[in-house]
C-alpha positions as CSV (number, residue, x, y, z in Angstrom):
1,X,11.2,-0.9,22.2
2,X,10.2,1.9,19.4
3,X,14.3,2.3,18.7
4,X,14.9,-1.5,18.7
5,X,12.0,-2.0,16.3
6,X,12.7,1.0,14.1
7,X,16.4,-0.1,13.4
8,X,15.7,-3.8,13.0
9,X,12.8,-2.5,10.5
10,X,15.2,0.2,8.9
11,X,17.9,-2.6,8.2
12,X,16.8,-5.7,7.2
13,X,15.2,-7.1,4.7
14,X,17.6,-4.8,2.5
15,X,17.5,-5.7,-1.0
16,X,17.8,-3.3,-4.1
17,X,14.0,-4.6,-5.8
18,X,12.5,-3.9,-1.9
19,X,14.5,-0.9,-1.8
20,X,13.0,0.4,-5.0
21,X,9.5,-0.8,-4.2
22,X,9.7,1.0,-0.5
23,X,10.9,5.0,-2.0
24,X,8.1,4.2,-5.0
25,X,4.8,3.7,-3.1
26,X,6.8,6.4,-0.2
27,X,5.6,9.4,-2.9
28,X,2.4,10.5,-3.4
29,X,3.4,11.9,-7.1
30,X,3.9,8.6,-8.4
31,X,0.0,8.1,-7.1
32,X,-1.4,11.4,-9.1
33,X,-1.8,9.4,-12.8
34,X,-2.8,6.3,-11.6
35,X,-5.3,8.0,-9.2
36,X,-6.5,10.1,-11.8
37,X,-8.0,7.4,-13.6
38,X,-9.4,5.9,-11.0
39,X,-11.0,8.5,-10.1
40,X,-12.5,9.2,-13.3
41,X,-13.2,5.9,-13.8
42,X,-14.7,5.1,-10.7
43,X,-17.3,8.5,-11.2
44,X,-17.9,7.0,-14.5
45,X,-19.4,4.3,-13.5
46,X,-20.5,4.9,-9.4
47,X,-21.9,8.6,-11.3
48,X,-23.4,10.5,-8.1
49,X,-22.5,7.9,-5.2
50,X,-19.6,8.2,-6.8
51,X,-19.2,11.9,-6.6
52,X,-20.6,11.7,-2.8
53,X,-17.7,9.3,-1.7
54,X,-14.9,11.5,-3.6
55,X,-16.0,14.7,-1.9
56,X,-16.6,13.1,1.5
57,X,-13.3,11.6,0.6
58,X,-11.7,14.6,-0.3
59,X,-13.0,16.2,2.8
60,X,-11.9,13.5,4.5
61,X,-8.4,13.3,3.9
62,X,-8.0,17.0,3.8
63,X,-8.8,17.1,7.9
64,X,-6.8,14.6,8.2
65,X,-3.2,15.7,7.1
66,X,-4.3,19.1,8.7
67,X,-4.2,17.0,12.0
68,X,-1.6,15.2,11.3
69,X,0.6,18.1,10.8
70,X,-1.1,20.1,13.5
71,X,-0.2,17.0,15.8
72,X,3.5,16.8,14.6
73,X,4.0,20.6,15.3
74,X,2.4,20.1,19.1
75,X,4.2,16.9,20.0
76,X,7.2,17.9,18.0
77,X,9.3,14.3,18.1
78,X,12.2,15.0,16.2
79,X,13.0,12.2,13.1
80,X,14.6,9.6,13.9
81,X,17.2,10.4,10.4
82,X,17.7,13.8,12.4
83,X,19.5,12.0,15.4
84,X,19.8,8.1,15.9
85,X,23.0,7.5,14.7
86,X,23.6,4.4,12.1
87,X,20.0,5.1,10.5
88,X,20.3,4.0,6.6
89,X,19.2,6.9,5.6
90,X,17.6,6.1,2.1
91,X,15.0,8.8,1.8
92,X,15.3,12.3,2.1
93,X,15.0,13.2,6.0
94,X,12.0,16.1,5.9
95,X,12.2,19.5,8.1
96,X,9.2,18.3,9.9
97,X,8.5,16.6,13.2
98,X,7.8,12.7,13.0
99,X,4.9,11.7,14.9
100,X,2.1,10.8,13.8
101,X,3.4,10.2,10.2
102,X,1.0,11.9,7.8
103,X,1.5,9.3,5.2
104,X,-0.5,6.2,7.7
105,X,-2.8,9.3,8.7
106,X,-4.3,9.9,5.3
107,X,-3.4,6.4,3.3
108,X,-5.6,4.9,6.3
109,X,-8.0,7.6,6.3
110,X,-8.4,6.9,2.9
111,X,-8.9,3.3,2.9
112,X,-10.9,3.0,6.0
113,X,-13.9,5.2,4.3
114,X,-13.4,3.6,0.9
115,X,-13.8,0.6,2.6
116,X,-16.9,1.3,4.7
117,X,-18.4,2.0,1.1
118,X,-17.1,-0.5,-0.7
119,X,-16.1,-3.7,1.1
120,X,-14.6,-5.6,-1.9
121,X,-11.6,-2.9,-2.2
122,X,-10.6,-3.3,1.7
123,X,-7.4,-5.9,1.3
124,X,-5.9,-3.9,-1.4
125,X,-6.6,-0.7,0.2
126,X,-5.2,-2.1,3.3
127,X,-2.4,-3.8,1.9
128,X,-1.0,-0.5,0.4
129,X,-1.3,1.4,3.3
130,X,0.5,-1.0,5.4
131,X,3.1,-1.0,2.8
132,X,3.3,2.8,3.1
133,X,3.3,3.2,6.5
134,X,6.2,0.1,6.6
135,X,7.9,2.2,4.1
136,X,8.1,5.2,6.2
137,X,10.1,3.1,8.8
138,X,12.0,1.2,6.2
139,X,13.4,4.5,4.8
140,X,14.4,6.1,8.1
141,X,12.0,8.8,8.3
142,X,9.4,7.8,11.1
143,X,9.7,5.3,14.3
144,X,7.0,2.7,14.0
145,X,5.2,4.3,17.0
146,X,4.4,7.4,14.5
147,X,3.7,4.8,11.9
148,X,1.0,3.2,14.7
149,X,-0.6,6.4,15.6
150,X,-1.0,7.5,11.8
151,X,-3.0,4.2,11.6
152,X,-4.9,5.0,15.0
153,X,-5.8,8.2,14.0
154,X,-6.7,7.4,10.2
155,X,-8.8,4.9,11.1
156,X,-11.0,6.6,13.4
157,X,-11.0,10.1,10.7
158,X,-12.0,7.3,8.3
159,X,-14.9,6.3,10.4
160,X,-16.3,9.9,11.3
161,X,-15.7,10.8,7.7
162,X,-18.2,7.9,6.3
163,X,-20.7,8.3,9.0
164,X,-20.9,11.8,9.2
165,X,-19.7,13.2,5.7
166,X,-20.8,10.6,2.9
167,X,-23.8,9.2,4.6
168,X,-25.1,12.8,5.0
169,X,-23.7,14.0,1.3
170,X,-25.3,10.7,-0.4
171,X,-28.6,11.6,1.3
172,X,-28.3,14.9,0.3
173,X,-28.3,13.6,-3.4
174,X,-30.5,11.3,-2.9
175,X,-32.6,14.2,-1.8
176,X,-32.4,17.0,-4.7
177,X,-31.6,14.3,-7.3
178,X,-33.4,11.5,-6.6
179,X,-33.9,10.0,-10.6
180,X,-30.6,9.5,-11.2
181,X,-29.8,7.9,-7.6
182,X,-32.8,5.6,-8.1
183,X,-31.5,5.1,-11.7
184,X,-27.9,3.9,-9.8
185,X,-29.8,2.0,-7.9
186,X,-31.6,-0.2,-10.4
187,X,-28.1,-0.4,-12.4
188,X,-26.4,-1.8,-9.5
189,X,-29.0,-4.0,-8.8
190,X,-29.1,-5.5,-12.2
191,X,-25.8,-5.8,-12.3
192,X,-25.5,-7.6,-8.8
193,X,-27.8,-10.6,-10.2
């Protein structure tokens, strides 16, 4: 069933605007800019909540493409570019194993603790890593079961890394700086009415 799926997914719905869209939001450079002022925008205004959610975030992802490759290494499931035969090979097939794929792993990771902070950004976040992880799939790099397991696992990272790293990092501030979180507090409030 994981063959059948992958090369129905890695040959249809072949078009040269899909095409384009799939290798674009497949690489994490094209992410660094556009990140980069998120990021700075989002500490701008969120100031130390902010900061607690980017390091817990940070943190976060970190452990989690550590697993993931840890995982690929153990399990070692050779790519399905590297021997199905009649794979459209439209990305570049990587010298690493295939499952779980590391970009579901951390784009879910990422959007599952984002998320539990902020509820308003969970169907875009979610939207984009379901479009990455389809992308993996649609490219020829990963079988859909390595695609699943990325979201398994990302999820559940995502989970343990709110309630166990930016819970304890926002009380922490909220601790040893506790003017400019109550400060935060009043803003958001204000703002909320």
């Amino acid at each position: 069933l994981d063959i059948a799926l992958f090369y129905w997914i890695n040959t249809h719905f072949q078009s040269p605007i899909f095409l384009k869209l799939m290798q674009f939001i497949s690489i994490k450079q094209n992410f660094i800019w556009p990140g980069t002022v998120c990021l700075l925008s989002f500490l701008w205004v969120k100031r130390m909540r902010g900061l607690a959610l980017v390091l817990a975030t940070a943190l976060t992802v970190a452990f989690s493409d550590l697993l993931g490759a840890t995982l690929k290494d153990l399990i070692a499931r050779d790519r399905p570019c590297h021997i199905l035969a009649n794979v459209k090979d439209i990305a570049t097939c990587s010298n690493s194993f295939s499952l779980p794929s590391n970009h579901a792993i951390n784009t879910f990771t990422f959007a599952t603790i984002v998320t539990l902070t902020y509820k308003k950004f969970g169907f875009l976040l979610y939207t984009l890593a379901l479009l990455i992880g389809y992308s993996r799939v649609y490219l020829g790099v990963h079988y859909p079961i390595d695609v699943l397991a990325g979201i398994i696992c990302g999820i559940l990272i995502g989970y343990m890394g709110y309630k166990y790293l930016y819970l304890n990092i926002l009380n922490f501030f909220k601790s040893r700086f506790q003017n400019i979180t109550d400060d935060e507090g009043a803003e958001t409030k204000i703002s909320n009415h």
